[in-house]
C-alpha positions as CSV (number, residue, x, y, z in Angstrom):
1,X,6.8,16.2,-21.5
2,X,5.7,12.3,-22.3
3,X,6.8,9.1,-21.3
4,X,6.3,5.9,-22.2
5,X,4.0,6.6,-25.4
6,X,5.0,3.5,-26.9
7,X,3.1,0.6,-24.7
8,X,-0.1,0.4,-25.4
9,X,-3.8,0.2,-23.0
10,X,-2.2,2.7,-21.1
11,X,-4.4,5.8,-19.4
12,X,-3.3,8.9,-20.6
13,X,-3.0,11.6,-17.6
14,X,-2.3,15.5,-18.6
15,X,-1.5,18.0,-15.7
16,X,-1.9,21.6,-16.7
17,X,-0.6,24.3,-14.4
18,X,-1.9,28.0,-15.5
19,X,0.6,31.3,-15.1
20,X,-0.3,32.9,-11.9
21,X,0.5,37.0,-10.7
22,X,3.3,37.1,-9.0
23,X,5.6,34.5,-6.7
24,X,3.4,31.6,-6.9
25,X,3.9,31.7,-10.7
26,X,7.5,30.7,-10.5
27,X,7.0,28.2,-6.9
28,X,7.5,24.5,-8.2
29,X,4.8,22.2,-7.2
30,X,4.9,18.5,-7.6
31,X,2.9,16.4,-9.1
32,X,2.6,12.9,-7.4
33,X,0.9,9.7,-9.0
34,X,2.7,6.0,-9.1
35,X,6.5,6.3,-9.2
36,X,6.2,10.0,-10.5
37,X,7.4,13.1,-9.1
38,X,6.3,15.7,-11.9
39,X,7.7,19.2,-11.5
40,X,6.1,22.1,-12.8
41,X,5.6,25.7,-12.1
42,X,3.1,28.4,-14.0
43,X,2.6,28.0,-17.6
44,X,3.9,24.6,-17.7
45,X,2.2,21.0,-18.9
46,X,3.3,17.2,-18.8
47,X,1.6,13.8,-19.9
48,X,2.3,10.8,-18.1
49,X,1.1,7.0,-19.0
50,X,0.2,5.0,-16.6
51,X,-1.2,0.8,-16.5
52,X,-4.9,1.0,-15.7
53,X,-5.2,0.4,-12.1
54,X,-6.1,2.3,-8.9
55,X,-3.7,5.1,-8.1
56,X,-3.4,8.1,-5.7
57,X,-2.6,11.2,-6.9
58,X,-1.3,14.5,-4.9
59,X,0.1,17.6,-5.6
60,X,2.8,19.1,-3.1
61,X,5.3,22.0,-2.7
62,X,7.3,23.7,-0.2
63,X,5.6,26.9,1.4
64,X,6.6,30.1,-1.2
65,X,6.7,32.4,1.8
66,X,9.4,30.6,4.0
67,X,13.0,32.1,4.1
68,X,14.4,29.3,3.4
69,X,12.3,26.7,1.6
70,X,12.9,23.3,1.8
71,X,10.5,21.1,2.7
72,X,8.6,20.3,-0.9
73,X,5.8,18.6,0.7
74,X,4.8,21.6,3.0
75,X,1.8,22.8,0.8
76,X,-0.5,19.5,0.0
77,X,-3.7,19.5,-2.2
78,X,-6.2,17.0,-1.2
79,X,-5.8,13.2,-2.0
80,X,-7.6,12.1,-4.9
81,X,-8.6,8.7,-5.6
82,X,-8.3,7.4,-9.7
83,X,-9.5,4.5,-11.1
84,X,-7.8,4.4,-14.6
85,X,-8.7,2.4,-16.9
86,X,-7.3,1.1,-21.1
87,X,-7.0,4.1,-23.1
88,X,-8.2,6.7,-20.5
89,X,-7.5,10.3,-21.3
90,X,-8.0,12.9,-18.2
91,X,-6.2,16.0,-17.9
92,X,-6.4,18.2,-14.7
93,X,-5.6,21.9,-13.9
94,X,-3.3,22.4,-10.8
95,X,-4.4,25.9,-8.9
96,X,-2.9,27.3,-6.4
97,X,-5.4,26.8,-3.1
98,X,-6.4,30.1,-2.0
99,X,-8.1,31.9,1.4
100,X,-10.0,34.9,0.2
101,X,-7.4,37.0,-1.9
102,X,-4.6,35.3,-0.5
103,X,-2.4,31.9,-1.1
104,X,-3.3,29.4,1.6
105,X,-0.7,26.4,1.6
106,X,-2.2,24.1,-0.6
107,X,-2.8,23.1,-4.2
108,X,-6.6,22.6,-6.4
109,X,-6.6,19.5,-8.4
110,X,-9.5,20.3,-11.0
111,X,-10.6,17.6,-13.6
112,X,-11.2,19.1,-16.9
113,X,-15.0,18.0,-17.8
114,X,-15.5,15.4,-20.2
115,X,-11.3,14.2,-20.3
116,X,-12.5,11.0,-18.2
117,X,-13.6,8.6,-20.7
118,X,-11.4,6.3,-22.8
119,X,-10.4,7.2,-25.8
120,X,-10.8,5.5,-28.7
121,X,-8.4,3.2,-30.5
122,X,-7.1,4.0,-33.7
């Protein structure tokens, strides 16, 4: 998924969320930057373009294990801080936050080495 490929100077942000074993595979987390609420569960990507500037991003989702689950902001990775600038290009891998061998009620946000510079105008 894409939006707004059209305008230009814009940062280019790519969330990648891996398959995982079992229930957290098919658990929809939320990816939340600007006026975006992304959806996606395992095995899933979006793109998103956003006006340089300084934005916050989080990922959230409700807690797989409750009976009844309804509160998508129950599990919370760890705020993190961007600074985007013209023509940026990061992309970030969304993991599952884990406690030894189990799931722990959270999300990793991991930046992909080397996605963090601008690209270059064509």
């Amino acid at each position: 998924m894409t939006s707004q490929t059209w305008r230009l100077d814009r940062a280019r942000l790519c969330f990648n969320r891996p398959e995982n074993n079992g229930r957290m595979n098919i658990v929809e987390s939320w990816v939340r930057i600007a006026d975006y609420d992304i959806p996606l569960i395992g095995g899933q990507a979006a793109c998103i373009y956003l006006n340089p500037a300084s934005e916050e991003l989080i990922v959230t989702s409700n807690y797989p294990y409750d009976p009844v689950p309804n509160h998508d902001e129950a599990c919370k990775s760890k705020p993190m801080k961007l600074e985007l600038a013209p023509n940026e290009n990061r992309t970030f891998t969304i993991w599952p936050a884990t406690k030894h061998d189990s799931y722990a009620c959270g999300w990793r946000v991991v930046p992909e080495p080397g996605s963090s510079a601008p690209s270059q105008k064509k």
